[in-house]
C-alpha positions in Angstrom: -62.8 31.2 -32.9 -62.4 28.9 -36.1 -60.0 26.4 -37.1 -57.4 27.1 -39.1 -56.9 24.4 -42.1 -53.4 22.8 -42.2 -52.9 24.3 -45.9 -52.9 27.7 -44.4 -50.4 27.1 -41.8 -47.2 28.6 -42.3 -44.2 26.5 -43.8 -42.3 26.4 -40.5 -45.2 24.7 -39.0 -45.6 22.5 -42.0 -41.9 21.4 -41.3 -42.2 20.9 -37.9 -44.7 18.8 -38.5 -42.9 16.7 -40.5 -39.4 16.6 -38.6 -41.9 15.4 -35.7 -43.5 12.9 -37.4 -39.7 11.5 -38.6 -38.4 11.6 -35.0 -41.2 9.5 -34.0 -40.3 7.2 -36.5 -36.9 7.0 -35.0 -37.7 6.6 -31.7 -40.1 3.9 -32.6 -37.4 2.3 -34.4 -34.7 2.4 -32.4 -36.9 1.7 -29.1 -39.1 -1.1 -30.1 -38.0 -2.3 -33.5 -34.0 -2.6 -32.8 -34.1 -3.8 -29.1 -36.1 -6.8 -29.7 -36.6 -9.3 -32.6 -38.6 -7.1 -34.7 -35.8 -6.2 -37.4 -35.4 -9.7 -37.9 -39.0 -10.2 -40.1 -38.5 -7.0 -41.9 -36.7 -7.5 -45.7 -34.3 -5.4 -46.4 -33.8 -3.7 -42.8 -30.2 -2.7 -41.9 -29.6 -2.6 -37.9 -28.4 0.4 -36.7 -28.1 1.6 -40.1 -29.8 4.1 -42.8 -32.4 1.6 -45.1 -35.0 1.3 -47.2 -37.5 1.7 -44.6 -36.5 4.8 -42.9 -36.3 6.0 -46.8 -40.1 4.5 -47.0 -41.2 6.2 -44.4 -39.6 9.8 -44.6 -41.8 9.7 -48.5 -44.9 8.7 -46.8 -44.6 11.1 -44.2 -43.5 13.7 -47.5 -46.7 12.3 -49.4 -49.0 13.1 -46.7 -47.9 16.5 -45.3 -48.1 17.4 -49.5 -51.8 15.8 -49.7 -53.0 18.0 -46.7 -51.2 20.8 -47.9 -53.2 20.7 -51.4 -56.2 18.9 -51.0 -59.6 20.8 -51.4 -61.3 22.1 -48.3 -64.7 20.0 -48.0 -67.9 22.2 -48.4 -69.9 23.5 -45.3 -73.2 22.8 -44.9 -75.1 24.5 -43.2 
């Protein structure tokens, strides 16, 4: 059996992926970031409230499902 690279998943997998990644910001956000005194030292975070950092965070997740998707497959050695 061989692994399958992620670039030749299928795009429904490749979206999962993503929405997962995104829900676990969420949860991590609304969990441990809004029910303590974390939000407080972040600039520019909005309680309860779409902001730059859930906007931050959807492009890096973006970024790196694209740079998986396209990077070159290392060389086997043998």
């Amino acid at each position: 059996m061989t692994t399958v690279p992620f670039r030749q998943m299928p795009m429904v997998i490749k979206v999962a992926t993503g929405v997962a990644f995104f829900t676990f910001w969420l949860c991590l956000e609304e969990f441990l970031i809004n029910r303590s005194t974390f939000w407080q030292y972040m600039p520019y975070y909005k309680r309860d409230d779409a902001c730059i950092w859930d906007l931050m965070v959807g492009l890096l997740i973006v970024g790196g499902l694209w740079w998986a998707t396209t990077r070159d497959e290392p060389v086997a050695r043998a």
